[in-house]
N, C-alpha and C positions, 0 to 999 in steps of 0.2 A: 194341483198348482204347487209350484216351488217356490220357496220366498226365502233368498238368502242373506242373512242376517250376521256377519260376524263380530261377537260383541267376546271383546279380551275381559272377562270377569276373573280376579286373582292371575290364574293365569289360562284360562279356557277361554277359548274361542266359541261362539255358537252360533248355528244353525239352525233357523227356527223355517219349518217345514210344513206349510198347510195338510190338514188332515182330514177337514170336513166338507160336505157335500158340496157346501156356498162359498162363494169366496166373502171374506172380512170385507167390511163398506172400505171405501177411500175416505178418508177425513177432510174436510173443508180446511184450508189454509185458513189461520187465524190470529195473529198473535197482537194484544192489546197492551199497550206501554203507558208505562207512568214516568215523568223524569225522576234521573238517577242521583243520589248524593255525590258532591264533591270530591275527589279523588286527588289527596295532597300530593303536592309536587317534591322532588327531591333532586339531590347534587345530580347533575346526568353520570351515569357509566359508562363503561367503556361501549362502543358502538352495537347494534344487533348485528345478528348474522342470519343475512334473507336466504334461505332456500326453496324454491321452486317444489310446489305439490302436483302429486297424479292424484287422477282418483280408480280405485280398482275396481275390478268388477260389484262389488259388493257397498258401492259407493261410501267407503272408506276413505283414508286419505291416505299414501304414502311418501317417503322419500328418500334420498340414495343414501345407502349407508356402504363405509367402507370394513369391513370385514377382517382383521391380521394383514391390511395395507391390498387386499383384494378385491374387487366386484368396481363399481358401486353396485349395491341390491336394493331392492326394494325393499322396506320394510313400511307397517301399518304403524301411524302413533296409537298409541294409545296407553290413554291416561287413568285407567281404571288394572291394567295392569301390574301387580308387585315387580316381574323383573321382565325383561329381556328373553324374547325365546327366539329360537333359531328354526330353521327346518331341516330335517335330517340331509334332502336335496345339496340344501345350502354346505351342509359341514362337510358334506364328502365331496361335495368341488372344490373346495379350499382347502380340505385337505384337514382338516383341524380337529387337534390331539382330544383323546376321548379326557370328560371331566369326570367326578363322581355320581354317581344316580342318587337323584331328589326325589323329595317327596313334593308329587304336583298339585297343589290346591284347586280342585278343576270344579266346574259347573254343577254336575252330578255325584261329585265324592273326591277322595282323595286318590290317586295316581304314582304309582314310581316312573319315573322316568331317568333316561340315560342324558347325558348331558355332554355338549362341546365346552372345552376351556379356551377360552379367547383372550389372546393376549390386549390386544386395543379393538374398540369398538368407536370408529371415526364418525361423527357426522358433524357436516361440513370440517369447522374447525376448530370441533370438541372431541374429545378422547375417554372413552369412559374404559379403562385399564383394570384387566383378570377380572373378566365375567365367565361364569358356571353358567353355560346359559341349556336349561332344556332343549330337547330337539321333541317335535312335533312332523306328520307329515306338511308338507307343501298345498296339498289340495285342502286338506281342510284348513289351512293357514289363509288358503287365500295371498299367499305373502311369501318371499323367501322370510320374512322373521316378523316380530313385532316388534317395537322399540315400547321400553316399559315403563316403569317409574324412578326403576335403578338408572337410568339414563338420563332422566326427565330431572329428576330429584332438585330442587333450590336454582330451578330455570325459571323462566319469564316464556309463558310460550303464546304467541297469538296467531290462531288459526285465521287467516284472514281468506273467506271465502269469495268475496267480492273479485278479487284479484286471484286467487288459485292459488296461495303463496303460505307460508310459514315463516314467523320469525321468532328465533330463538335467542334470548343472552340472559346473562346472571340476572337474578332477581333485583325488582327494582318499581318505583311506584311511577306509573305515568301520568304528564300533563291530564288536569280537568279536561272530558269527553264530555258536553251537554247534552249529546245523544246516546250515552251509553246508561248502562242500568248496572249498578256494583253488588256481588253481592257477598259475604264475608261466611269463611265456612272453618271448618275444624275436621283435626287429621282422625284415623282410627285404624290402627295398624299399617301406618303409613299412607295411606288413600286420602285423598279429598275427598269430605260429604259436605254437602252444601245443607244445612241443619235449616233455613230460612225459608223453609217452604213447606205451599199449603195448597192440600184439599180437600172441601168441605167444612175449611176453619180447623182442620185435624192436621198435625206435624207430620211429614212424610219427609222421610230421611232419603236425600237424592243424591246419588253416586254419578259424577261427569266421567261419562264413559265413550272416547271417541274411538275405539274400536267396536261400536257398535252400530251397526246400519236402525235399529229399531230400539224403541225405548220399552224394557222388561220391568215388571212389579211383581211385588212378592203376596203371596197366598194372605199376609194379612193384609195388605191394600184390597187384593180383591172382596175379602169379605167386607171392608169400610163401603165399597160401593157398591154392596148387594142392597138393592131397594125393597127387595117383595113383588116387583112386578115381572112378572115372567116375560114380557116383551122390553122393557128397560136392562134386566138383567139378563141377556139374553149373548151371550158369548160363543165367539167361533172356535171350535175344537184344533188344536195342531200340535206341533212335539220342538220342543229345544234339543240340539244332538249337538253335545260339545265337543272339541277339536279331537279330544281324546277318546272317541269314537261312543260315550253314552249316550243315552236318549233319554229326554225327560218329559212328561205329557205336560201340557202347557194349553190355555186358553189365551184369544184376541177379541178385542177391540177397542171401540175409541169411546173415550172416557171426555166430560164436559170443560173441565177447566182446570190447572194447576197455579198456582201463584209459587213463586221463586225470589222472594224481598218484592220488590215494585214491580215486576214482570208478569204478567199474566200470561197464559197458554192455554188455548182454547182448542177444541177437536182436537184432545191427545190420542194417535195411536198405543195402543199397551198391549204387549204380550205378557201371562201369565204366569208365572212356571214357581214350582217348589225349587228354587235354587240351592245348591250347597253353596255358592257366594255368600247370598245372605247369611247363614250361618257362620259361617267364617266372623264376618263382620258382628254378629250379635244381633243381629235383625231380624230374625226369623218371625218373634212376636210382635215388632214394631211397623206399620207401614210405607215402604221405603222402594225405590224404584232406581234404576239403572238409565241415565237420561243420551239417548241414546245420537244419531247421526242427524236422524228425521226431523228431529227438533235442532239441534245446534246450527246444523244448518241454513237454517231461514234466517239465520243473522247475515249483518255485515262482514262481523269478525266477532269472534270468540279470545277472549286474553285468561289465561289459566297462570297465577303466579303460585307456585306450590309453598315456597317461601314465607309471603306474607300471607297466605291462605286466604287469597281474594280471586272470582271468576269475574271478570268484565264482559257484559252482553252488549257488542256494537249493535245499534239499531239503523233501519234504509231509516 
């Protein structure tokens, strides 16, 4: 069985790949709600800007980005991203001048990579100007590129599922949602981690990661849910292989409940894997997980303001 997953961790894309006999259960939909706090109102800003979402094969989400005033391309959001990557595809139809080769903070270790220099990077009618952006292939992208945080950065963005749609503008607080659940996070090397949430009454440090079709934990979450019972702890064997062509062995399956502030999630899917992400982040010893498509999803709309470092969870 193949199961593809591509989750932009720093800047690695992954693919997680079934390995064992059985396939991993399906998870029962579940998500239980409590109402959300007040969300102060302020002077409006200037207007949003609606852009229309696909979704890719990897049921991700993308949207047209213009390129040195070229394409539109696809590109994946994602918000777990540090920058911007391209696909090698992409730079040699545009044509676009080679940058200097970086070091890639990828899934499995560190990476040199060669890199396009972009002079504007357009979406709709934002301009993010001289990006060094890595080049990755196309296939494993899933994407001609990913749009990253260096893009995203002190934006207002709401993935609005219900309608298929995205909308982006400056940072900014919205009218009270009596249906939505807020919840208040903190930066760490630039990333949003949502520190407000629980499994087992135990703090699990959660990474909002929409290049990710599946939600990944790290080797100490899985030990937090090792019971002793061999049929409770009883995990499907598979491998994470990030864009930059490593493999990493990784276990699955679905874990009983997470709480996120007032938000409960129940039948979590979880893939496993020793990530070099976590490390990056300082996580390695702490319980902490990658919240991935399979969950954000099941909302109305998702609001990510990286500014005020609040995620708004629309609720049906």
């Amino acid at each position: 069985m193949q199961r593809r997953i591509l989750a932009a961790v720093a800047l690695a894309g992954l693919c997680l790949a079934g390995a064992g006999r059985a396939a991993p259960p399906k998870p029962a939909d579940g998500l239980a709600i409590a109402p959300a706090p007040p969300a102060p109102d302020t002077d409006p800003l200037k207007p949003a800007e609606t852009i229309r979402l696909a979704a890719d094969a990897a049921s991700r989400l993308t949207l047209p980005v213009m390129v040195d005033g070229q394409g539109p391309f696809d590109f994946v959001i994602d918000t777990a991203a540090e920058r911007t990557v391209l696909s090698r595809e992409l730079a040699a139809t545009a044509h676009l001048p080679a940058g200097p080769a970086i070091l890639v903070r990828g899934a499995a270790g560190d990476e040199t990579e060669a890199t396009a220099a972009v002079r504007a990077l357009q979406v709709g009618e934002r301009t993010v100007r001289n990006v060094d952006a890595p080049l990755l292939a196309a296939a494993d992208l899933g994407a001609a590129g990913m749009l990253g945080i260096d893009a995203l950065r002190d934006q207002h963005i709401v993935l609005d599922f219900q309608h298929h749609r995205m909308t982006s503008s400056r940072s900014r607080r919205d009218a009270e949602d009596a249906s939505a659940i807020v919840v208040r996070g903190q930066y760490r090397f630039g990333e949003l981690i949502l520190v407000d949430a629980y499994i087992r009454n135990v703090v699990v440090y959660v990474i909002l990661d929409t290049g990710a079709q599946t939600s990944i934990g790290n080797p100490a979450l899985r030990r937090m849910l090792t019971t002793g019972d061999p049929v409770a702890d009883h995990f499907f064997d598979t491998r994470v292989i990030s864009v930059t062509g490593q493999t990493v062995p990784a276990e699955y399956k679905v874990i009983g409940e997470l709480n996120i502030g007032a938000l409960t999630v129940r039948n979590l899917p979880l893939a496993f894997a020793r990530l070099h992400t976590f490390d990056i982040y300082g996580l390695q010893d702490r319980p902490a997980l990658l919240l991935g498509m399979d969950i954000l999803a099941k909302f109305r709309r998702v609001t990510i303001d990286f500014k005020q470092r609040e995620v708004d969870f629309g609720l049906y």
